[in-house]
N, C-alpha and C positions, 0 to 999 in steps of 0.2 A: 238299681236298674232291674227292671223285670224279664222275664229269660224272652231270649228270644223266641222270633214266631218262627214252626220250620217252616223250610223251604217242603212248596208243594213235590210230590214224588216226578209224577209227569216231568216239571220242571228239572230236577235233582236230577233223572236221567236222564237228558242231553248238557247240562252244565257239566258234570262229570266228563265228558268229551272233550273238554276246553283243557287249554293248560294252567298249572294251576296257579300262578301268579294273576292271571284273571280270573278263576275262581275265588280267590282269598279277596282282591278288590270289589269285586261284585258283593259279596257275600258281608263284609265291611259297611259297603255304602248302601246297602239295605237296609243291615242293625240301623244305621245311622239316620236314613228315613223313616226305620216305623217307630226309633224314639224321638223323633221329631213331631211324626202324626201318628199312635198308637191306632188310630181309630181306623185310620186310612185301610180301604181294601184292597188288596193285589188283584189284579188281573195277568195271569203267564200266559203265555205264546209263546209259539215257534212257528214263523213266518219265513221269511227272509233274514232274520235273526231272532235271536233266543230273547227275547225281552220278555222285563218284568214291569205293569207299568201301575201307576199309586194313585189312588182316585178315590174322593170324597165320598161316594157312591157305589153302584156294583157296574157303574155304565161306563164306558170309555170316555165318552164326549164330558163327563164329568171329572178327568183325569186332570193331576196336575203337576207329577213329572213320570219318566220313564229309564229304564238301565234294558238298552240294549246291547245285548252282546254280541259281537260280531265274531271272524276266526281269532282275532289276535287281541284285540283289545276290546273297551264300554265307552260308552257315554253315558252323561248324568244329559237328558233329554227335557224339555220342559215344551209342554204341550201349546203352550200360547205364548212361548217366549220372547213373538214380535211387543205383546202387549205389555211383558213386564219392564219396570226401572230395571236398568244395567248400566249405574252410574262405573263402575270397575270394568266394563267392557267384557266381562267373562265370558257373553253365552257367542256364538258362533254359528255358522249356518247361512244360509239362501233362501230355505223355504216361507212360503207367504206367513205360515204362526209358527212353525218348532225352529229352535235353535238349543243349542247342544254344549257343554262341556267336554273334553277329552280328558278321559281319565285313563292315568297313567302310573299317578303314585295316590297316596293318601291325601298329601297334602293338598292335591289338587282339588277335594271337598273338603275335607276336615278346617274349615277356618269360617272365619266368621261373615265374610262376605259370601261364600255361598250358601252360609247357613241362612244369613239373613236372604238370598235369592228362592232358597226352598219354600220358606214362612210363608214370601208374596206368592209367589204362586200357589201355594196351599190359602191362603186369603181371599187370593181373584177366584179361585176355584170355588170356593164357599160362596163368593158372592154373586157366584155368574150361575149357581144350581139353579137348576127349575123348579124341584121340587124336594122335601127330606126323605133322606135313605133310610130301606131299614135294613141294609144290610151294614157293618159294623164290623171292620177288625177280621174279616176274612180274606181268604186265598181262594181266587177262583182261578179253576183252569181253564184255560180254552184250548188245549190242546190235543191234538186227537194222534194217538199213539195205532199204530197196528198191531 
C-alpha cells in the first residue's frame, strides 16, 4: 500500500477539535477511499460541518462521495445516492440525490457491500463527467481560515 496522502493543514486544524474516536474513523475511511480511487481529488470545507468530499475532478458537481463530520459523529455521504443500486438497503436520508451511511464503528464501511456501493458511485461519477480533469490525486482547500 502506498503511504498515505496527508490530511490538508486547514483541514488538520479544525479535525483536531473533534474527539478522537471520530478523528481515527474519519481518518480510516479516507485511507480507505483514496485506496479505493488513488486518483480521486479532495475537496475540504468547513461549512456547516467539517467535510471532506471525493471527486473525479477538482469540481464538486463531479463528486462522488463525502465524510462529513459533524460534533459527535461522520457520515460516508454519496453525492447521487437516490440514483445508485442499494440492493443491502445501506444508504439513508430524505433528500432529493444524497443519502448517507452512519458511521459509528469500522465495520460499518470496511465490508464488501459498501465497498462495492463506493465503486458504483465512483462509476456513475465517471460516467456522468462532462468533460476530463487535469487535476489528479490532489487536496484542495476551500477553506478560509482567519
Amino acid at each position: 500500500m502506498k503511504d498515505s496522502r496527508p490530511i490538508h493543514p486547514d483541514f488538520q486544524f479544525f479535525l483536531d477539535l473533534k474527539d478522537q474516536e471520530v478523528i481515527e474513523l474519519f481518518t480510516d475511511l479516507r485511507d480507505y477511499i483514496l485506496e479505493l480511487y488513488p486518483d480521486c481529488n479532495e475537496l475540504v470545507y468547513h461549512t456547516h460541518a467539517l467535510t471532506a468530499v471525493f471527486s473525479i475532478s477538482d469540481k464538486l458537481s463531479d463528486a462522488f462521495c463525502m465524510l462529513p463530520i459533524y460534533t459527535n459523529h461522520l457520515n460516508l455521504g454519496f453525492n447521487r445516492g437516490t440514483l445508485l443500486k442499494d440492493p443491502n438497503k445501506l444508504l439513508t436520508g430524505t433528500g432529493n440525490l444524497i443519502r448517507h451511511i452512519d458511521v459509528k464503528k469500522t465495520s460499518n464501511y470496511r465490508n464488501t457491500k459498501v465497498k462495492a456501493l463506493i465503486k458504483e458511485a465512483i462509476d456513475f461519477a465517471i460516467k456522468d463527467m462532462d468533460k476530463p480533469t487535469k487535476s489528479i490525486g490532489k487536496t484542495i482547500s476551500k477553506i478560509k481560515r482567519k
